[in-house]
DOPABA-262633 format. One line per field, with one value per atom (N, C-alpha, C): residue number from 1; y, x, z. Coordinates in steps of 0.02 Angstrom, whole numbers. Layout:
// residues N
baro: NUM	...
v: Y	...
u: X	...
w: Z	...
This chain:
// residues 321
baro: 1	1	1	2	2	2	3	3	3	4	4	4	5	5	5	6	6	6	7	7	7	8	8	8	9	9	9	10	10	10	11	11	11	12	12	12	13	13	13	14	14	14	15	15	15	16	16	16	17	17	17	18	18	18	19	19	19	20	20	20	21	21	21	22	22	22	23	23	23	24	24	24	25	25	25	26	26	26	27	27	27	28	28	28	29	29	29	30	30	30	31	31	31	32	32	32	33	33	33	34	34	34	35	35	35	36	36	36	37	37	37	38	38	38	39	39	39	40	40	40	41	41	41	42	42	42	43	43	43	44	44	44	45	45	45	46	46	46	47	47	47	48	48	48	49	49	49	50	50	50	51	51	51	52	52	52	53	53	53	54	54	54	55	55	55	56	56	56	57	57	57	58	58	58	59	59	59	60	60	60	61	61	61	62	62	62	63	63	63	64	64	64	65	65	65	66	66	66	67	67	67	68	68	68	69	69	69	70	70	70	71	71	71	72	72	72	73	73	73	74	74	74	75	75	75	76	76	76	77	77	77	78	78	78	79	79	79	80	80	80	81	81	81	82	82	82	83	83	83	84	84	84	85	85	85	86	86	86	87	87	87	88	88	88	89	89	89	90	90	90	91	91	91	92	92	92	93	93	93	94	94	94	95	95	95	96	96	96	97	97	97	98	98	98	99	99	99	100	100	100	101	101	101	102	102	102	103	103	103	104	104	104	105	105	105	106	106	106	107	107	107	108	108	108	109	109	109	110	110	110	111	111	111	112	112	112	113	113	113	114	114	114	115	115	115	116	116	116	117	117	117	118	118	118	119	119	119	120	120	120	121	121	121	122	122	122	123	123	123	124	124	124	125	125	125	126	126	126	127	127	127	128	128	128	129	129	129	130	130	130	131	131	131	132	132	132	133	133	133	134	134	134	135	135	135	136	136	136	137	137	137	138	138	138	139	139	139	140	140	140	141	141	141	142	142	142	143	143	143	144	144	144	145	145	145	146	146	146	147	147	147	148	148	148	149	149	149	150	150	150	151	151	151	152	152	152	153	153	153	154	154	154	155	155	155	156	156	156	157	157	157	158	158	158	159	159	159	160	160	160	161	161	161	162	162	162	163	163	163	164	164	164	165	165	165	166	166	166	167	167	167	168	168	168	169	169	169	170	170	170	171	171	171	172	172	172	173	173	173	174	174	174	175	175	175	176	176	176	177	177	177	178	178	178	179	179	179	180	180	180	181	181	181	182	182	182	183	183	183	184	184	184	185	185	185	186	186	186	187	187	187	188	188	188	189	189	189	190	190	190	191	191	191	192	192	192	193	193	193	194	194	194	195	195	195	196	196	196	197	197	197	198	198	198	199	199	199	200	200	200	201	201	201	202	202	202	203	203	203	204	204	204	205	205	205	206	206	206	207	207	207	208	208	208	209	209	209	210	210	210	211	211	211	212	212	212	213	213	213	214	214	214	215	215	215	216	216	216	217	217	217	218	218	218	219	219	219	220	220	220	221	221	221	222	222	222	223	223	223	224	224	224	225	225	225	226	226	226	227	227	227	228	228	228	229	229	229	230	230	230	231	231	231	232	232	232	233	233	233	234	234	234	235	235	235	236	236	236	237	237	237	238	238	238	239	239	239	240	240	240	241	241	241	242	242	242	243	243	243	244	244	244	245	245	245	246	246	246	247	247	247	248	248	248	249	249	249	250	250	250	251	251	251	252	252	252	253	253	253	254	254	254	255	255	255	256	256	256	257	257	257	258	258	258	259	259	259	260	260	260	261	261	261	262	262	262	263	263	263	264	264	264	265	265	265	266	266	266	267	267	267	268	268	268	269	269	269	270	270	270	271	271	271	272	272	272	273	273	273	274	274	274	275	275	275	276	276	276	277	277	277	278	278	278	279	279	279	280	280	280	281	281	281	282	282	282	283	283	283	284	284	284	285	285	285	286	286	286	287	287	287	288	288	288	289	289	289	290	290	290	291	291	291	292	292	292	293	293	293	294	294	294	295	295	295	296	296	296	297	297	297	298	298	298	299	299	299	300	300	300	301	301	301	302	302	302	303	303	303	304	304	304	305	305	305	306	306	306	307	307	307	308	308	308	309	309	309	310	310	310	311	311	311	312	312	312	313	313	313	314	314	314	315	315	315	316	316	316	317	317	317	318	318	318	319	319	319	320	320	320	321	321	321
v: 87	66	108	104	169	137	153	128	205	219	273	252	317	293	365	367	425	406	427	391	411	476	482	433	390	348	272	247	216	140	93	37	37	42	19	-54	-88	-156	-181	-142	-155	-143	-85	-65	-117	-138	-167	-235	-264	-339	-304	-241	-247	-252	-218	-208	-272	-320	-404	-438	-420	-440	-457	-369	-356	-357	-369	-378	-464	-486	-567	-604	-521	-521	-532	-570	-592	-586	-568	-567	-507	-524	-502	-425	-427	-370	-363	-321	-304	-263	-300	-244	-229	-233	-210	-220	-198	-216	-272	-312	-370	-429	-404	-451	-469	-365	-382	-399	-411	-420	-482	-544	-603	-631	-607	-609	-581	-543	-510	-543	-574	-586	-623	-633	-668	-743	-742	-847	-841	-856	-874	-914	-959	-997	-1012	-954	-915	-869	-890	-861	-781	-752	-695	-642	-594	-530	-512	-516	-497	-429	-415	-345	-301	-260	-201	-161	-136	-127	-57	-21	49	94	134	195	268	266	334	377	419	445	462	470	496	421	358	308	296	297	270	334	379	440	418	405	389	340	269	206	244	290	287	328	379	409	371	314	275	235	232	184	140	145	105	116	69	87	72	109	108	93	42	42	55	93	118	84	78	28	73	73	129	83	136	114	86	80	64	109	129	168	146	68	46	44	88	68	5	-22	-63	-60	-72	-46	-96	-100	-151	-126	-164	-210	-199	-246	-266	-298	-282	-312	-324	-370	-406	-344	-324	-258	-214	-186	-161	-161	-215	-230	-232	-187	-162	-101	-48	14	63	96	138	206	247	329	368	344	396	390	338	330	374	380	452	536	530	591	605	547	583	562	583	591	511	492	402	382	412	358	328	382	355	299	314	262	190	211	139	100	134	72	52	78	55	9	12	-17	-91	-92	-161	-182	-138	-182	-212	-177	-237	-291	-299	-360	-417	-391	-417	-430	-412	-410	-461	-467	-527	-570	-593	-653	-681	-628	-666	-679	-643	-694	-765	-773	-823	-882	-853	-917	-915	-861	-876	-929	-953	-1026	-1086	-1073	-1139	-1135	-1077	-1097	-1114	-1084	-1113	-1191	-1213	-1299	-1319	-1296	-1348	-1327	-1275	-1282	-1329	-1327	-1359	-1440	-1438	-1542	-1551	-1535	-1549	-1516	-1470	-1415	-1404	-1433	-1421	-1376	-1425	-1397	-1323	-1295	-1234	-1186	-1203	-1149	-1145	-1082	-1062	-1107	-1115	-1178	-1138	-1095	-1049	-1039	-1022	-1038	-1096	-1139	-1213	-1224	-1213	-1233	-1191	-1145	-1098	-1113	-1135	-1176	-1250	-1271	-1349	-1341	-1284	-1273	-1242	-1207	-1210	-1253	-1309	-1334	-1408	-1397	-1468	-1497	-1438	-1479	-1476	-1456	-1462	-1536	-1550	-1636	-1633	-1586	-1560	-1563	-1596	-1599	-1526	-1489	-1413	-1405	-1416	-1406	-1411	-1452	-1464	-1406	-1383	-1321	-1255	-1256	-1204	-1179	-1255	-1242	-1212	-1249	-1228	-1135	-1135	-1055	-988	-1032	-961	-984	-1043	-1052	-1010	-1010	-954	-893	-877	-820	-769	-845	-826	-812	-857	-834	-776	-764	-689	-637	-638	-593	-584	-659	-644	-628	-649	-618	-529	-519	-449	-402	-414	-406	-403	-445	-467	-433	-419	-365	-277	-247	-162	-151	-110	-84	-76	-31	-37	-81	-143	-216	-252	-250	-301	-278	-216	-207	-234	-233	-253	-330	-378	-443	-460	-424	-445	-464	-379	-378	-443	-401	-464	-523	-538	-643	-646	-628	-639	-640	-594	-585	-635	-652	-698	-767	-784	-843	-873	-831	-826	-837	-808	-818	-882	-888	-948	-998	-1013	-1084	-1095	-1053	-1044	-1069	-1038	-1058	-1149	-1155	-1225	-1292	-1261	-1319	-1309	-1277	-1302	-1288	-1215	-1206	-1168	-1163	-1138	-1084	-1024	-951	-933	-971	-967	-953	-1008	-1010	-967	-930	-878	-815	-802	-721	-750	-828	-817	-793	-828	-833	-764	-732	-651	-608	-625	-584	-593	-673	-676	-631	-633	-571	-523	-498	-416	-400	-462	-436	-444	-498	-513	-421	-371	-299	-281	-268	-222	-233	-267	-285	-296	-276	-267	-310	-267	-304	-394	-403	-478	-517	-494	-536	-612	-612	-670	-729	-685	-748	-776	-719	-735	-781	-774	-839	-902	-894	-960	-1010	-945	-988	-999	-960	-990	-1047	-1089	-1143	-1188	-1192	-1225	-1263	-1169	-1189	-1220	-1218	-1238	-1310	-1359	-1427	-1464	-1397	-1422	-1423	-1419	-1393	-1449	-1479	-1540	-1570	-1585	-1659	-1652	-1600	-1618	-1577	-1530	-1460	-1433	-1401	-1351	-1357	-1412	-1449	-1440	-1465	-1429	-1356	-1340	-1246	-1224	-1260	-1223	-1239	-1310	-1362	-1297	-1293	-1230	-1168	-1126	-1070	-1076	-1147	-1132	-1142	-1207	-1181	-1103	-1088	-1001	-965	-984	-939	-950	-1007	-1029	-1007	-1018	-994	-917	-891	-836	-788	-820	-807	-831	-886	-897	-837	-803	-743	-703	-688	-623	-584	-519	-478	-420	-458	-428	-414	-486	-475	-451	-421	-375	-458	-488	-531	-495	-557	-530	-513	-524	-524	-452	-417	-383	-315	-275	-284	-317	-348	-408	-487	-504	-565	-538	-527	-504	-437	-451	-399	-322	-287	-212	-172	-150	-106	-25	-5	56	46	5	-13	-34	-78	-88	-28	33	87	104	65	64	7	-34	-97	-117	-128	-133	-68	-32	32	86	143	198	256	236	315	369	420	483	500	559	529	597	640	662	611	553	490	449	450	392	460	434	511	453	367	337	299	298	259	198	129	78	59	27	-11	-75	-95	-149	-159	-90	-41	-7	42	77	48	87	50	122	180	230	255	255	290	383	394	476	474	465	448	396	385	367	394	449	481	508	536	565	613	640	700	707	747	797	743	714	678	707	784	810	891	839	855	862	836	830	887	902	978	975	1039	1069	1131	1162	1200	1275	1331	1376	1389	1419	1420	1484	1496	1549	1623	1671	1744	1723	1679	1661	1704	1731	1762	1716
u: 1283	1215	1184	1128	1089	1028	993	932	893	821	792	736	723	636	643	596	552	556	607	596	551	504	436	388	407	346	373	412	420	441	417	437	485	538	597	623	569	611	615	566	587	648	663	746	808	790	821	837	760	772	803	812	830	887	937	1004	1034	981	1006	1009	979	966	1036	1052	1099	1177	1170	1235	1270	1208	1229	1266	1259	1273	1345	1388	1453	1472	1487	1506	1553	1574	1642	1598	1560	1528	1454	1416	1345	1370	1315	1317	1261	1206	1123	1095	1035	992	960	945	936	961	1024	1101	1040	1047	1017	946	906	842	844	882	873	914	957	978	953	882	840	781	756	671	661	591	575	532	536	552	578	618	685	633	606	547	510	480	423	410	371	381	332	309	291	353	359	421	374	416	422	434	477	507	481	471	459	531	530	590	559	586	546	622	631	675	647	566	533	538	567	580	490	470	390	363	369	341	384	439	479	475	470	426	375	330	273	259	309	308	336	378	428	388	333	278	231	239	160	201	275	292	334	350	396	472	527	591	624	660	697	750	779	866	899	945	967	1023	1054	1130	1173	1213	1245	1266	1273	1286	1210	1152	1096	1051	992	938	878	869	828	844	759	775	726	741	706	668	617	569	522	533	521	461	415	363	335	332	274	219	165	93	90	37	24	2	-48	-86	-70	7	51	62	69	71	34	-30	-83	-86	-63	-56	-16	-11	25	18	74	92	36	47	-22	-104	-112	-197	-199	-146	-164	-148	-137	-115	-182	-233	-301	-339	-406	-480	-481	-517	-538	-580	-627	-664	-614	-575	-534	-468	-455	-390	-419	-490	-524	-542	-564	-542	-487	-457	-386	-362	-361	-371	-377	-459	-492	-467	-458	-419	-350	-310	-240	-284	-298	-330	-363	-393	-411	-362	-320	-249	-219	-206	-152	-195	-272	-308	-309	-302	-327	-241	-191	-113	-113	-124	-106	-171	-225	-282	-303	-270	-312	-310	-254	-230	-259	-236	-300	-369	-404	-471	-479	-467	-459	-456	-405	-376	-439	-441	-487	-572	-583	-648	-661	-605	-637	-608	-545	-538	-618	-607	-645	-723	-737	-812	-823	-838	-870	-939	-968	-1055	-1062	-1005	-1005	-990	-980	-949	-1026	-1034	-1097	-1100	-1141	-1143	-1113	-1131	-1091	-1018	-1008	-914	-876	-926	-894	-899	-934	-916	-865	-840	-812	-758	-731	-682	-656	-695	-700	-689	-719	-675	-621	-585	-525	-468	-479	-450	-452	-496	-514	-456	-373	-330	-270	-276	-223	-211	-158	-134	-104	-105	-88	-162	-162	-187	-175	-218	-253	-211	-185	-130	-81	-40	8	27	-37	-50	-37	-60	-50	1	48	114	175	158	195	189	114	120	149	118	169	252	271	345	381	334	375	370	299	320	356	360	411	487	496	545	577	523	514	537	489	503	575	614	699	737	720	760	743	691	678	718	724	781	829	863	941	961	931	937	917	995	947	865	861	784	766	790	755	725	786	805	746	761	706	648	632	533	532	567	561	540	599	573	526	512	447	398	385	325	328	362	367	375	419	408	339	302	234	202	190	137	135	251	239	243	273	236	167	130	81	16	35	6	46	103	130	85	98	87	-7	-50	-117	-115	-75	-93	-82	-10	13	-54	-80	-121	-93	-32	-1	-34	-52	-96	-183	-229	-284	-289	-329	-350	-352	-404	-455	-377	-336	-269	-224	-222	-163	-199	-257	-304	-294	-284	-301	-229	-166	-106	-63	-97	-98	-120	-186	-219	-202	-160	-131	-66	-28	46	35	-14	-44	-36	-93	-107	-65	-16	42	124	98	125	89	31	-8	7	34	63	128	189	252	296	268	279	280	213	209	237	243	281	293	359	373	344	292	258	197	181	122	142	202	230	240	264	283	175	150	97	48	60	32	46	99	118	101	97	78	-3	-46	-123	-152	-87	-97	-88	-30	-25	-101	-104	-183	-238	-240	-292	-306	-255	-227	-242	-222	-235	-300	-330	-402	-461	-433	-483	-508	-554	-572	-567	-562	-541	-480	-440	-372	-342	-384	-370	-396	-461	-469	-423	-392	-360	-286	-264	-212	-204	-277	-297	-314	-322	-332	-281	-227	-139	-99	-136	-93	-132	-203	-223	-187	-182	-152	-86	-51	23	36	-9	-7	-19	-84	-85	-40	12	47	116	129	172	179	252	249	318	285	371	386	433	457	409	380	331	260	253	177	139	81	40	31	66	67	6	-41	-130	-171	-112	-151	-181	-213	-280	-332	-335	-391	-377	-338	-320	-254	-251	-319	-362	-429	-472	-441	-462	-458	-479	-540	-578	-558	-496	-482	-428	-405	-372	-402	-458	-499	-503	-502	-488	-455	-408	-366	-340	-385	-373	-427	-474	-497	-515	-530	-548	-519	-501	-461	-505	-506	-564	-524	-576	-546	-498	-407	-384	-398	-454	-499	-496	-533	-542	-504	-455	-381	-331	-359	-316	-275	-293	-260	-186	-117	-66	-101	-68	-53	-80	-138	-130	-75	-51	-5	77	84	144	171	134	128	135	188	181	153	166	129	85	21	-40	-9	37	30	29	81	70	19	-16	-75	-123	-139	-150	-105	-85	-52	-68	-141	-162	-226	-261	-309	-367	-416	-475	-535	-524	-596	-568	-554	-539	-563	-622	-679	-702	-708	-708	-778	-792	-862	-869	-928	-950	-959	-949	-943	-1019	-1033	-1081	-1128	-1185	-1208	-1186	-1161	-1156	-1063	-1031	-951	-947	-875	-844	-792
w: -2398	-2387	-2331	-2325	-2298	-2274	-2222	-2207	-2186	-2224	-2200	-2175	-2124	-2111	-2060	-2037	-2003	-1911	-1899	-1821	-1770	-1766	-1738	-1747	-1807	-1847	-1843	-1876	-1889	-1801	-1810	-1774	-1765	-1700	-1686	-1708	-1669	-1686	-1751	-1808	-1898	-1899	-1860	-1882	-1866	-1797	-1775	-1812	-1829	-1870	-1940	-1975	-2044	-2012	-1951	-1956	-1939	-1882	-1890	-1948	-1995	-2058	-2118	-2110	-2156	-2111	-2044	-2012	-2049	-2033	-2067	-2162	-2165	-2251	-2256	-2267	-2292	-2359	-2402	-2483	-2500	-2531	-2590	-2600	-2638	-2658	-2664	-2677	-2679	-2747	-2796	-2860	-2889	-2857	-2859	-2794	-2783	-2720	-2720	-2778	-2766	-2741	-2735	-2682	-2604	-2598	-2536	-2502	-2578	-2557	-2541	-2571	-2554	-2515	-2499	-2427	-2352	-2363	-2303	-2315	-2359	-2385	-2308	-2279	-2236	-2284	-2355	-2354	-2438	-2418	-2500	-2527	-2510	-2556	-2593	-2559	-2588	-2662	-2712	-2775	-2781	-2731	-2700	-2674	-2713	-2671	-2590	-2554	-2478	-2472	-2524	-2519	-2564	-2563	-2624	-2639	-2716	-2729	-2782	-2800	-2845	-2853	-2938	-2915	-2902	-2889	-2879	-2841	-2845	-2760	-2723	-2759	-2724	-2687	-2731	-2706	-2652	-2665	-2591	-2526	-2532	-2495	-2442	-2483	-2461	-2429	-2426	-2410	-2330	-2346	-2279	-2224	-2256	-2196	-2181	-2198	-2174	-2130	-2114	-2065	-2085	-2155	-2178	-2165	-2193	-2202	-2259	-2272	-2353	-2336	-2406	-2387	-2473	-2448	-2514	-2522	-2577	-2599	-2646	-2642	-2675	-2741	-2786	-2865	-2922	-2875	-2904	-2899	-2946	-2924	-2891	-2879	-2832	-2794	-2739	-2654	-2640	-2605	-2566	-2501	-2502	-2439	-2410	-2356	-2284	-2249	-2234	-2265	-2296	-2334	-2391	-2375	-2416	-2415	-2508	-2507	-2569	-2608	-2580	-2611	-2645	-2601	-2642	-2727	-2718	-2796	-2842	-2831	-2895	-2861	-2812	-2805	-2849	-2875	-2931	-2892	-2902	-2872	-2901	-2967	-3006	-2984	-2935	-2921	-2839	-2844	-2783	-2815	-2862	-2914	-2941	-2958	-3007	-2961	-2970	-2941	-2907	-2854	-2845	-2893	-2938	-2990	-3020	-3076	-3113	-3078	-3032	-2989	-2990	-2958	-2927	-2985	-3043	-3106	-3125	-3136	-3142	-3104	-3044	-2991	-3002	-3032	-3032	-3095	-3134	-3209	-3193	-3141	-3139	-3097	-3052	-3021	-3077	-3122	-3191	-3218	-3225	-3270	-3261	-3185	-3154	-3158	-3155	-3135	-3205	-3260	-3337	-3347	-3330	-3332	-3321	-3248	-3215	-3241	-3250	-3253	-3322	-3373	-3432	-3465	-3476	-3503	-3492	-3416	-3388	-3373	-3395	-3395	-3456	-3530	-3563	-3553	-3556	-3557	-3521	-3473	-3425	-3464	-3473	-3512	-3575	-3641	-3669	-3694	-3624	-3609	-3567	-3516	-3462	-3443	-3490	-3470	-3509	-3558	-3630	-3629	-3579	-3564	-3550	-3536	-3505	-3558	-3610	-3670	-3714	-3728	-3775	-3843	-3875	-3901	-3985	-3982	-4032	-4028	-3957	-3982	-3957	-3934	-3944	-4012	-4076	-4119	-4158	-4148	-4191	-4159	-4072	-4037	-4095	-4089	-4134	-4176	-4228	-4311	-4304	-4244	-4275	-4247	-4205	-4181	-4212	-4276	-4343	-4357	-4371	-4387	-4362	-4294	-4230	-4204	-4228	-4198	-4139	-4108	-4020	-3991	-3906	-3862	-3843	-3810	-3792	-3738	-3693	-3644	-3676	-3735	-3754	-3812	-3841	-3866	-3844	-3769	-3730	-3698	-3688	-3670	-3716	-3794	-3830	-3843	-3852	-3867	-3811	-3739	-3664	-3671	-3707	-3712	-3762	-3813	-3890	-3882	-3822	-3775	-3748	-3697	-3662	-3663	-3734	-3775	-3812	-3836	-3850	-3835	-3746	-3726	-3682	-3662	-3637	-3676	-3788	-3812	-3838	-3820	-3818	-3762	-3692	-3648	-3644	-3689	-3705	-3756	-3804	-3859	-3862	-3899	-3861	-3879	-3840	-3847	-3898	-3947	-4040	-4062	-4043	-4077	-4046	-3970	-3956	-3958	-3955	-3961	-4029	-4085	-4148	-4157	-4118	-4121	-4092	-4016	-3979	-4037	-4071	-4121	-4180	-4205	-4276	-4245	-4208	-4190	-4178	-4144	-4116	-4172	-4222	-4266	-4317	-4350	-4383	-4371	-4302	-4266	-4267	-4217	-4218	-4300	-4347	-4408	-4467	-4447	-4474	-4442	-4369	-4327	-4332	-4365	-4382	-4438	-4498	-4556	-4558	-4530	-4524	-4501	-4449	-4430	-4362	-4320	-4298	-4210	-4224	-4162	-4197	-4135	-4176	-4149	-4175	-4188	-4118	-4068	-4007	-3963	-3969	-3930	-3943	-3980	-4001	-3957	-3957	-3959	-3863	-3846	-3773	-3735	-3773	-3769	-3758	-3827	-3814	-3758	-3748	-3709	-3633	-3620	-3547	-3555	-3613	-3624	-3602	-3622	-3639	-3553	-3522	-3461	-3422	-3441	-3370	-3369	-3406	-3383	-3354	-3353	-3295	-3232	-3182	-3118	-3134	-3141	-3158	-3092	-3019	-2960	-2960	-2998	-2985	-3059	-3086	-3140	-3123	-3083	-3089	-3045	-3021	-2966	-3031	-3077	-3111	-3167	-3185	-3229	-3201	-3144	-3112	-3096	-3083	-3071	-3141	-3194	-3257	-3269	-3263	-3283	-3238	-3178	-3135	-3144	-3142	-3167	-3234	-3274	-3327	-3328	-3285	-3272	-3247	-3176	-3160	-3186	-3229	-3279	-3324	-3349	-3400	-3353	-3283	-3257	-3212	-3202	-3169	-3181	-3225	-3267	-3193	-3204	-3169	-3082	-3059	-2986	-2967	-3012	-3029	-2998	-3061	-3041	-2961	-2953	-2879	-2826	-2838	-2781	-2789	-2841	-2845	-2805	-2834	-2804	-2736	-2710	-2626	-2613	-2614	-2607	-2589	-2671	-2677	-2622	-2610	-2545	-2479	-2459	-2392	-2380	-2433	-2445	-2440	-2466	-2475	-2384	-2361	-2293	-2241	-2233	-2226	-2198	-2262	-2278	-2226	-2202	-2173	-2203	-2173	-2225	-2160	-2121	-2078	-2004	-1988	-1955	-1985	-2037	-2060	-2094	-2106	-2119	-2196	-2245	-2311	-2340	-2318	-2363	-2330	-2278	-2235	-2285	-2280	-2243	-2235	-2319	-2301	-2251	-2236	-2167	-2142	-2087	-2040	-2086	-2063	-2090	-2037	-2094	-2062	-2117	-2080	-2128	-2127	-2101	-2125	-2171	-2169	-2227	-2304	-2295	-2361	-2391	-2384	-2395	-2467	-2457	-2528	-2558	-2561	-2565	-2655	-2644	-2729	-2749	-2694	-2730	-2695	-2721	-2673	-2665	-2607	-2576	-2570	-2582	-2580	-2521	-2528	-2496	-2430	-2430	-2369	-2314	-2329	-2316	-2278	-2300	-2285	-2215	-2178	-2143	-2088	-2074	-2042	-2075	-2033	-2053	-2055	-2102	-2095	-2018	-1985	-1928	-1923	-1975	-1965	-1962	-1976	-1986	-1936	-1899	-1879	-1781	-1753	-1692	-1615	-1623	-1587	-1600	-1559	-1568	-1585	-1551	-1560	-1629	-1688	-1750	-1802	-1755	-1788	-1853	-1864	-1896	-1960	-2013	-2018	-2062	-2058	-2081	-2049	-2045	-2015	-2039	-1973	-2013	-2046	-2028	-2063	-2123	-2168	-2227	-2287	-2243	-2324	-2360	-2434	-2449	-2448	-2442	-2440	-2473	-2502	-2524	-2483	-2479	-2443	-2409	-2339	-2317	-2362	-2370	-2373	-2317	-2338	-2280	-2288	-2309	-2290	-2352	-2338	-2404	-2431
């Protein structure tokens, strides 16, 4: 096992708390890095990763010049890298590889991605138990015809369909790759068009059921926090519709601010605010632009910087060769 980082840059005492960390580790063996992620996380609890984990060498690179530290485990190709921020987890290597227009959409489509995972279900449920008034009066009825001969309650609907899912997709995992992209597809399609024809679920619920699948890959990082909280918003949803969902979503906010990962404030840059950080946060400015480390990372001003701030390209003067 290995711990890297940049010692001009990087926080002493991170180092120090990872090596208190992993001194406390007792066991027979380590046979992935996930042994040791959950034996270092700062809250076992918590259905949010603390840790970031990647086998890229460029991403883990890059984590380690802004102030970070990596720990490597031998026999696995994931490193693990100390601290984490939430944000993290809709950042991708490639949105500093192409132009900022194109990144910064992308960008905003996983943020879209994870919000239609976790809430599509239950806005659904809660719109048309509880908020009828709120659906266009055109596809409340085209809602209503196809839900004419569903003898399931709309949550009970909704649960069944993220469960055959979710099914799905662990026996897609468990089976080689050929095999399982094969069942993914076909179970879904002939599920999905069986349990329609049957009566058993309606049209509106399959296209929503889907479209939370689709979106719960685009954030790979959050996976399993975004399942754990589909189901959740989806209870709240059934028992108080749309009150529900917010009474949830302020939970997941508090909780979420709450967070720390190794000392760093999990929500940071946005709580605490820091606007050189917003930087790369919904949208990624050009990286001319971004010439400051991590303020929350980062513990010496001399390394403050870690590229030249006046970088911005320009056009050659007139008389310049």
């Amino acid at each position: 096992m290995y711990i890297v980082y940049i010692k001009s840059i990087v926080n002493p005492k991170l180092i120090e708390e990872i090596r208190k960390r992993l001194s406390r580790i007792k066991i027979d063996a380590i046979l992935e890095s996930g042994y040791i992620e959950q034996f270092i996380e700062d809250d076992p609890n918590s259905i949010f990763p603390t840790i970031s984990n990647s086998e890229r060498p460029d991403k883990v690179a890059s984590k380690i010049l802004e102030g970070r530290a990596a720990i490597l485990v031998d026999g696995t190709p994931f490193a693990l890298v100390v601290p984490m921020v939430f944000i993290e987890s809709f950042q991708s290597s490639e949105d500093y590889y192409a132009r900022p227009f194109l990144a910064s959409i992308m960008r905003r489509i996983r943020f879209l991605s994870y919000i239609i995972s976790t809430l599509g279900p239950a806005i659904y449920v809660a719109l048309t138990v509880y908020h009828q008034e709120l659906i266009p009066t055109q596809l409340l009825i085209s809602i209503a015809e196809g839900r004419e001969r569903v003898p399931f309650p709309a949550i009970l609907e909704a649960f069944l369909m993220i469960f055959t899912f979710d099914i799905l997709r662990e026996a897609g995992v468990r089976l080689p790759k050929p095999v399982g992209q094969t069942v993914g597809i076909v179970g879904a399609l002939v599920l999905g068009q069986a349990s329609v024809e049957a009566g058993l679920i309606s049209p509106i619920m399959v296209i929503v059921v889907s479209s939370t699948a689709i979106a719960s890959f685009a954030v790979p990082a959050q996976t399993d926090s975004g399942t754990v909280l589909r189901y959740i918003y989806l209870v709240l949803a059934g028992l108080a519709g749309g009150f529900g969902v917010i009474i949830g979503l302020l939970l997941t906010l508090i909780h979420l601010a709450s967070l720390r990962s190794f000392g760093v404030p999990y929500l940071w840059p946005i709580a605490p605010l820091n606007l050189s950080g917003l930087k790369d946060v919904f949208i990624r400015m050009p990286l001319w632009s971004m010439s400051k480390r991590p303020e929350a990372i980062i513990w010496s001003d001399f390394d403050y910087y870690k590229q030249n701030p006046d970088l911005m390209p320009s056009p050659p003067r007139k008389g310049d060769n």
